[in-house]
C-alpha positions in Angstrom: 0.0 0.0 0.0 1.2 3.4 -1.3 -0.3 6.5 0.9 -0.8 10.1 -0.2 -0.9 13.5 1.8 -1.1 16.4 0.2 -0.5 20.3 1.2 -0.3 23.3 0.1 -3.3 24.3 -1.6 -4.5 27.8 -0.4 -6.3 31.2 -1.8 -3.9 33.4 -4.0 -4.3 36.4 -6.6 -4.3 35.3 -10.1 -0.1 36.1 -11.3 1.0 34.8 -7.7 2.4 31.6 -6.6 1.9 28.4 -4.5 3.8 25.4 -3.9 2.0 22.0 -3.7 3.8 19.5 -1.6 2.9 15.4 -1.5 4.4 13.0 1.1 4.3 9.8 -0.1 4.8 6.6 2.4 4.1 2.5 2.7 5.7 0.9 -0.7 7.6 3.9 -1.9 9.9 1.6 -3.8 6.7 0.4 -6.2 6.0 3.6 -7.4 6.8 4.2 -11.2 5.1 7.6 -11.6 3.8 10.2 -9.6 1.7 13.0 -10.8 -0.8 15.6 -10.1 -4.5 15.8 -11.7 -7.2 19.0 -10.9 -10.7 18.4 -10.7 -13.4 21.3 -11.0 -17.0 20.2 -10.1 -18.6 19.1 -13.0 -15.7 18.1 -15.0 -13.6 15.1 -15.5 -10.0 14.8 -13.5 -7.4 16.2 -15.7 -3.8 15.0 -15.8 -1.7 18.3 -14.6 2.2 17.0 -14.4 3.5 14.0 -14.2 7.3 12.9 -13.4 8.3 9.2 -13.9 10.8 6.9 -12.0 13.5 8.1 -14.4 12.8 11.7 -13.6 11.2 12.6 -16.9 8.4 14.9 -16.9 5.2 15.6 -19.0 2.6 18.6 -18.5 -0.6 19.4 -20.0 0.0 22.0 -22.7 -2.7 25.1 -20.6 0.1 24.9 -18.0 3.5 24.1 -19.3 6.2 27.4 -18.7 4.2 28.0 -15.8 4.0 25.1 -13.2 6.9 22.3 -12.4 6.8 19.4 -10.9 9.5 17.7 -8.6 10.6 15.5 -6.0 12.9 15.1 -3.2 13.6 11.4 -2.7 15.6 11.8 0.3 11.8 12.9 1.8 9.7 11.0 -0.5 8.3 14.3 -0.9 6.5 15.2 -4.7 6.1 18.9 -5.3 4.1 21.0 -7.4 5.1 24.2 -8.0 2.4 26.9 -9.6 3.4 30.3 -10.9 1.9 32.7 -12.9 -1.6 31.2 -11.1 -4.6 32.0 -13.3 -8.4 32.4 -12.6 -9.3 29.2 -14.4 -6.5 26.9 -12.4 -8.9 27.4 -9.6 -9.6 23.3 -8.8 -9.0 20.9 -6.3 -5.9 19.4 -7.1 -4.7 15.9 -6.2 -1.3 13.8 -5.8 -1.2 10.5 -7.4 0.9 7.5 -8.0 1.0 4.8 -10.1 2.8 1.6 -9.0 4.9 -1.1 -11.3 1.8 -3.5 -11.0 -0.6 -0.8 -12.6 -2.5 0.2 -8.9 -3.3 4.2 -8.9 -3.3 5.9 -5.3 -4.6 9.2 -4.6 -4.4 11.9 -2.3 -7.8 13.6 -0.4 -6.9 16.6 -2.3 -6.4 20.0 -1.4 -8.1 23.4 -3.3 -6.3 26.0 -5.2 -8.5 29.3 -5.7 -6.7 31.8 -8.0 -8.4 34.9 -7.6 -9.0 37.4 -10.8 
């Protein structure tokens, strides 16, 4: 078993910054890819960042320049780092992980409100 906690999450003024953090414990070693995903009510999850056991990283195009996502493995820590916050990355953002035999694991989320 993999488990999530998220932080971070907060109200900020649309240009400003916040810095998502994920602890990850239990299998650590299983995990092949860690990401984040937003959810706004109504709409489906979307993929936000991920970064892969080789350190590679991918991002949905309506944030790429502007967030980056990182780890420390030293504190099994996953980090999401927003700048340039807009309006419309207002959501409830979660951490998750994907181990090598295909199980997902998810945070309980935390909200992002970007203010215009």
């Amino acid at each position: 078993q993999v488990q999530l906690v998220e932080s971070g999450g907060g109200l900020v003024q649309a240009g400003g910054s916040l810095r998502l953090s994920c602890v990850v414990s239990g299998r650590t070693f299983s995990i092949n890819a860690m990401g984040w995903c937003r959810q706004v009510p109504g709409k489906q999850r979307e993929v936000v960042a991920i970064i892969k056991r080789g350190g590679s990283t991918n991002y949905t195009d309506s944030v790429k320049g502007r967030f980056t996502i990182s780890r420390d493995n030293a504190k099994n820590t996953v980090y999401l780092q927003m700048n340039s916050l807009k309006p419309e990355d207002t959501a409830v953002y979660y951490c998750a992980g994907l181990d090598v035999d295909g199980h997902d694991y998810w945070g309980q989320g935390t909200q992002v409100t970007v203010s215009s």
